[in-house]
C-alpha positions in Angstrom: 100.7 108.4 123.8 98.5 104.8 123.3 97.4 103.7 126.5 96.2 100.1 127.3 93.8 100.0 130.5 93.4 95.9 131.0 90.8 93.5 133.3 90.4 90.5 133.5 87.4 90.4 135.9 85.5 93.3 135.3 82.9 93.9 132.6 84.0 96.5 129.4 81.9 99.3 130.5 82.5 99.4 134.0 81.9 102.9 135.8 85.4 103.4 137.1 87.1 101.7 134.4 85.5 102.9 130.9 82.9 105.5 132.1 85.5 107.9 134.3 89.6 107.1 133.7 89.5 105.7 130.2 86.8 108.8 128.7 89.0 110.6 131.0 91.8 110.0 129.3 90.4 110.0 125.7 88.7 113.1 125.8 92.3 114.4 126.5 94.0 113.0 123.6 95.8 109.8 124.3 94.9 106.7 122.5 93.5 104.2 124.9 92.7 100.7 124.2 90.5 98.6 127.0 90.9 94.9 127.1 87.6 93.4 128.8 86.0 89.6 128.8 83.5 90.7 126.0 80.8 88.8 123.6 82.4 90.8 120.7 85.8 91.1 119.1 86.0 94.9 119.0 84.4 98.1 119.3 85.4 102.1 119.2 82.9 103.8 122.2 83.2 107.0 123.1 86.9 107.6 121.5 88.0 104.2 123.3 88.5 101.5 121.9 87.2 98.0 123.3 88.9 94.5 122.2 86.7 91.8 123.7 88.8 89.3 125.3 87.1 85.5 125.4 84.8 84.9 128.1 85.3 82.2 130.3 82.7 80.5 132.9 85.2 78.7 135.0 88.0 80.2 137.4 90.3 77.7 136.2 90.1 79.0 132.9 91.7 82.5 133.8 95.3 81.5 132.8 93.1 81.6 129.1 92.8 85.1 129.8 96.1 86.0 131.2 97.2 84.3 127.6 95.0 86.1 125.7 96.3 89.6 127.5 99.8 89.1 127.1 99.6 88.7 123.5 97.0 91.6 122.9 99.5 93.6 124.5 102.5 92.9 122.8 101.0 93.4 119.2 99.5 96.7 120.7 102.6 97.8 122.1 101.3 100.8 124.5 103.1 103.1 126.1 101.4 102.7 129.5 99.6 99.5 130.5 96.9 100.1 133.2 95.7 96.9 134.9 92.6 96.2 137.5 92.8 93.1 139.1 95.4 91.6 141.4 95.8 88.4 139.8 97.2 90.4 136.7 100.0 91.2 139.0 101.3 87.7 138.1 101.8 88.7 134.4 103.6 92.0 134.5 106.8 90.5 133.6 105.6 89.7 130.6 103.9 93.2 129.8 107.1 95.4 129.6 108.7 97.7 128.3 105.4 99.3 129.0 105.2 101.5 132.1 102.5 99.8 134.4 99.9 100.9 136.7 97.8 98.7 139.4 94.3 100.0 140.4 93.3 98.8 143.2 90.4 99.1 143.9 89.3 96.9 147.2 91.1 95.2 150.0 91.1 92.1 148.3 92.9 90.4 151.5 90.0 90.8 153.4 87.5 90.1 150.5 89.1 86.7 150.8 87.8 85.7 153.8 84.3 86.0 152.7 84.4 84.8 149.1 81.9 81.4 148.8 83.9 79.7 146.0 86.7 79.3 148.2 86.0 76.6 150.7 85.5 77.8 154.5 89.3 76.4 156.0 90.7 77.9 153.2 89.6 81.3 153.4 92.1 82.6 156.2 95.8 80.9 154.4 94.2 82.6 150.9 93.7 85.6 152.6 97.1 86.1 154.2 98.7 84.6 151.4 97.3 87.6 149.1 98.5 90.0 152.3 101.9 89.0 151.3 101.8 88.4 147.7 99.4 91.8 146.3 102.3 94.2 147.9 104.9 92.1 147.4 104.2 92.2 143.4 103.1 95.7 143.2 106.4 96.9 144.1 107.6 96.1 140.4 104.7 98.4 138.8 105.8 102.3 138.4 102.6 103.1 139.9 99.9 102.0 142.6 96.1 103.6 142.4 94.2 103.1 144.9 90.1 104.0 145.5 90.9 104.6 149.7 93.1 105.9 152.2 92.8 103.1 153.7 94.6 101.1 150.9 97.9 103.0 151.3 99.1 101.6 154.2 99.0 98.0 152.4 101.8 99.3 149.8 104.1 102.1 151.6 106.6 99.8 152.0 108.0 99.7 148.7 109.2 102.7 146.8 106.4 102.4 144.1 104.5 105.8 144.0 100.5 105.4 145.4 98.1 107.4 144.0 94.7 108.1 145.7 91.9 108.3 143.3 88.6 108.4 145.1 85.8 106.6 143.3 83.4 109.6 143.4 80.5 110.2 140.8 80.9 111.8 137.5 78.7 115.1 138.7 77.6 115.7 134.6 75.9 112.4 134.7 73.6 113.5 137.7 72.4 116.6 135.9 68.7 115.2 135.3 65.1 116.6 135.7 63.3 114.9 139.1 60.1 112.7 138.1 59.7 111.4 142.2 56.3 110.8 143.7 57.3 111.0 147.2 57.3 107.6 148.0 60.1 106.0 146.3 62.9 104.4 148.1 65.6 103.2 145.8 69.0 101.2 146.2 71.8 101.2 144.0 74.5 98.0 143.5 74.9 94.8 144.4 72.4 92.6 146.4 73.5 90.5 149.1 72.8 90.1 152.6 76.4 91.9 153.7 75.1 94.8 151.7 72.2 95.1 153.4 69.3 93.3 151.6 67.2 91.5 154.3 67.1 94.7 156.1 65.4 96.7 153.1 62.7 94.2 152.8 61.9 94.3 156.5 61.9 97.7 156.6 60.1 98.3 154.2 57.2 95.7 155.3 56.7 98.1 157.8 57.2 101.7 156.2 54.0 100.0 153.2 51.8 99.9 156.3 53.0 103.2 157.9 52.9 105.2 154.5 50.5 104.2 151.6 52.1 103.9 148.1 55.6 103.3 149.4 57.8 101.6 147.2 61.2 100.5 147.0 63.2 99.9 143.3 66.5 97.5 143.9 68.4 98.7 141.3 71.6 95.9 141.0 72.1 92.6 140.5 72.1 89.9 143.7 75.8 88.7 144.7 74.5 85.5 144.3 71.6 82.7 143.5 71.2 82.3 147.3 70.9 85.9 147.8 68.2 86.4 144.9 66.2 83.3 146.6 66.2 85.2 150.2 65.7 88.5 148.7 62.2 86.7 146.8 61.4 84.7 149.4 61.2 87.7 152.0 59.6 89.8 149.3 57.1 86.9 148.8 56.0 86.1 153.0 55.6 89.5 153.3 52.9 90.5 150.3 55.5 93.0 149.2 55.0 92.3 145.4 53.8 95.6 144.8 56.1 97.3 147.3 59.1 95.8 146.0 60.6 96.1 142.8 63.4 93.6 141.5 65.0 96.0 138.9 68.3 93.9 138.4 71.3 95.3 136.7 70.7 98.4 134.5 73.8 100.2 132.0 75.4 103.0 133.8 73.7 105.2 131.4 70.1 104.0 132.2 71.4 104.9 136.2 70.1 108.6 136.4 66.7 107.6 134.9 65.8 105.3 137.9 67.4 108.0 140.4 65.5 110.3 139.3 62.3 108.3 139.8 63.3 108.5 144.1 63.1 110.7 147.1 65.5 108.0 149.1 68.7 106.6 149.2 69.5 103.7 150.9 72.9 102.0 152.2 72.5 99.5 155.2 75.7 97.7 154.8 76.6 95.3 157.3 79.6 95.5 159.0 82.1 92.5 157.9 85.1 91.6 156.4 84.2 92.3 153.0 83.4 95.7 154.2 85.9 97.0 156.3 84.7 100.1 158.7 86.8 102.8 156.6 85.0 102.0 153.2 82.0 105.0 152.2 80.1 103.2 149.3 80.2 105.2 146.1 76.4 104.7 145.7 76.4 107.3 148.8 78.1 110.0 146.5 75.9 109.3 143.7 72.6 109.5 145.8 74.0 113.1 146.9 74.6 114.3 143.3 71.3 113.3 142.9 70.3 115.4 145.4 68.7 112.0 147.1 69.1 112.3 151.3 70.7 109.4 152.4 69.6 106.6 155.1 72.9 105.2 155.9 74.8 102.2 158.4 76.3 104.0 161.2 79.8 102.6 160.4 83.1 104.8 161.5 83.8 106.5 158.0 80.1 106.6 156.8 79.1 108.3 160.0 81.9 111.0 160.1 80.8 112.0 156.2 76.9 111.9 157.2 77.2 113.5 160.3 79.4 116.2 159.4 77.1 117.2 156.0 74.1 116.7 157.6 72.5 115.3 154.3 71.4 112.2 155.4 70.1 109.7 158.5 72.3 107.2 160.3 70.9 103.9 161.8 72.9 101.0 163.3 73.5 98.1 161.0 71.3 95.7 160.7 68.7 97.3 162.6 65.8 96.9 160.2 63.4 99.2 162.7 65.6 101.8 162.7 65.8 101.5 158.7 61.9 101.7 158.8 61.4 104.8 161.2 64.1 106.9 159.0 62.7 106.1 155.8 58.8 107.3 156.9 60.4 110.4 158.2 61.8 111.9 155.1 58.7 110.1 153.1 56.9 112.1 155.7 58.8 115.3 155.9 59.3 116.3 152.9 60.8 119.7 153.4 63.8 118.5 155.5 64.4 115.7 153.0 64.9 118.2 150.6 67.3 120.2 152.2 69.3 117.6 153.1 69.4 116.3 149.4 70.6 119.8 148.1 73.5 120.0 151.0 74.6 116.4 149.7 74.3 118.2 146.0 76.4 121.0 147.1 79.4 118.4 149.1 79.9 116.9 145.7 79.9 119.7 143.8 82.6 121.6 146.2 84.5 118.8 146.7 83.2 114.8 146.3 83.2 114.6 142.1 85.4 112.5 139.6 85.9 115.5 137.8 88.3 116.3 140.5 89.9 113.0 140.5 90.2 112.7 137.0 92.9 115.9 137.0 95.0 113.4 139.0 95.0 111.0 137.0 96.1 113.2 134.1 98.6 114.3 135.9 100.2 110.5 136.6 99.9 109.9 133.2 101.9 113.2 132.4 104.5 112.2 135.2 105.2 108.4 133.6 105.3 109.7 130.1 
């Protein structure tokens, strides 16, 4: 069965896309195809096969893309076209007779009311406008994925069938020999304030004087220009060059190399539209595998998970003392950190991996075909 997994948005190698549903699916014997905005015109990685679609540097080029996907498709002629980003919603008349699939993987409604590029009074019409439209189109897909239980309740009116497929780690790519110091901090993903920077860099300006030779490695690129400039500037008025390390973005392959280099996980999201209180970051899940204890934002569903494994520490958002005082005690207590990294290790293995979540995507494949 060829299988044609599309985005128009994300890059070719994404983690959920190429590294855990389309390996998924090739290492079980369909013949997949990805369509991504790439710099070359095709590729075969890791049995899948990767056309690059053109990339384009202004949003009101996208209808390019759409083009571009539409036509791809038809000359492929899959039996199962697997698409990632709402706006492709607006083309799947013209992807039949294929039987289509919508990932979605955030509540893009409420993303809208914090996206920059859409101007301040315009954020709120956008928003409900893509509360009534995302739904509204789905309904003509013959399936609906989605990366939370939250999600479901968006789509359960229509008769489509919704899939949940958590975005947990792939556990095999967490298998790695520890080279820590005991005094590295690290955070994984995208920079912004929203996601927590600001209170890293304060925090740690006050762990470097509390514990000598404590580091932190930021690990992701910034959201934005503005971000990258507050991030520096922070970095800069506190003497924190040698604290802080800007890592930027790094391949998904290069991820466990840098993990394994810390003692420390961090997620001190903010709590905001963009990140509504039911989300648990995937980073979380792949600090666990990594046998990493967690310092975490006390929001409703990240609470809950910590609280309940006891692999981790939870601190209010925002609260960049707090931040500070959990980070010297596991730094500082080293034994305790430990065994709360091997519980998280054991929660994933038992129950929190993609390997898991990758049998149910098998078995939607197995139900449209």
């Amino acid at each position: 069965m060829s299988v044609c997994h599309v985005t128009s948005l994300h890059p070719p190698f994404d983690v959920r896309i190429f590294h855990k549903e389309c390996r998924t699916l090739a290492r079980a014997g369909y013949d997949v195809t990805l369509l991504a905005q790439a710099d070359w015109s095709e590729k075969v990685v890791d049995g899948v096969r990767v056309i690059g679609l053109p990339r384009i540097t202004k949003r009101y080029q996208r209808p390019r893309v759409w083009q571009r996907i539409v036509e791809e498709v038809r000359r492929l002629q899959p039996d199962i076209v697997h698409f990632h980003d709402p706006e492709l919603l607006l083309v799947t008349p013209f992807l039949r007779p294929a039987r289509l699939i919508y990932d979605c993987q955030e509540p893009y409604a409420e993303t809208m009311l914090v996206r920059r590029w859409i101007p301040r009074l315009l954020r709120y019409p956008v928003s409900r406008l893509v509360a009534f439209l995302e739904p509204m189109l789905a309904r003509w897909t013959d399936a609906i994925v989605v990366t939370e239980g939250s999600h479901v309740d968006r789509f359960r009116r229509g008769e489509t069938p919704i899939i949940l497929l958590y975005n947990y780690p792939l556990l095999s790519c967490f298998d790695f020999e520890r080279c820590s110091d005991g005094k590295t901090v690290i955070h994984v993903g995208v920079l912004s304030e929203g996601r927590g920077s600001t209170t890293m860099i304060e925090a740690m300006n006050w762990v470097a004087r509390r514990v000598p030779g404590a580091r932190l490695l930021l690990v992701g690129p910034f959201d934005s220009p503005a971000d990258e400039a507050e991030v520096r500037r922070l970095i800069a008025d506190y003497e924190l060059e040698n604290v802080v390390e800007v890592v930027g973005w790094v391949p998904f392959t290069d991820l466990p190399n840098w993990l394994a280099r810390a003692d420390v996980g961090l997620v001190p999201w903010q709590t905001n539209e963009k990140f509504p209180p039911q989300i648990i970051p995937t980073k979380m899940f792949e600090y666990m595998g990594s046998r990493l204890p967690v310092v975490a934002s006390n929001r409703p569903a990240i609470g809950r998970f910590l609280a309940g494994l006891d692999c981790g520490l939870l601190v209010e958002p925002g609260d960049s003392q707090g931040f500070a005082e959990a980070i010297e005690y596991l730094l500082t207590h080293p034994a305790e950190a430990k065994g709360m990294g091997e519980r998280g290790r054991q929660a994933v293995e038992k129950a929190y991996r993609w390997e898991t979540e990758g049998k149910k995507l098998l078995a939607l494949y197995r139900q449209l075909a």
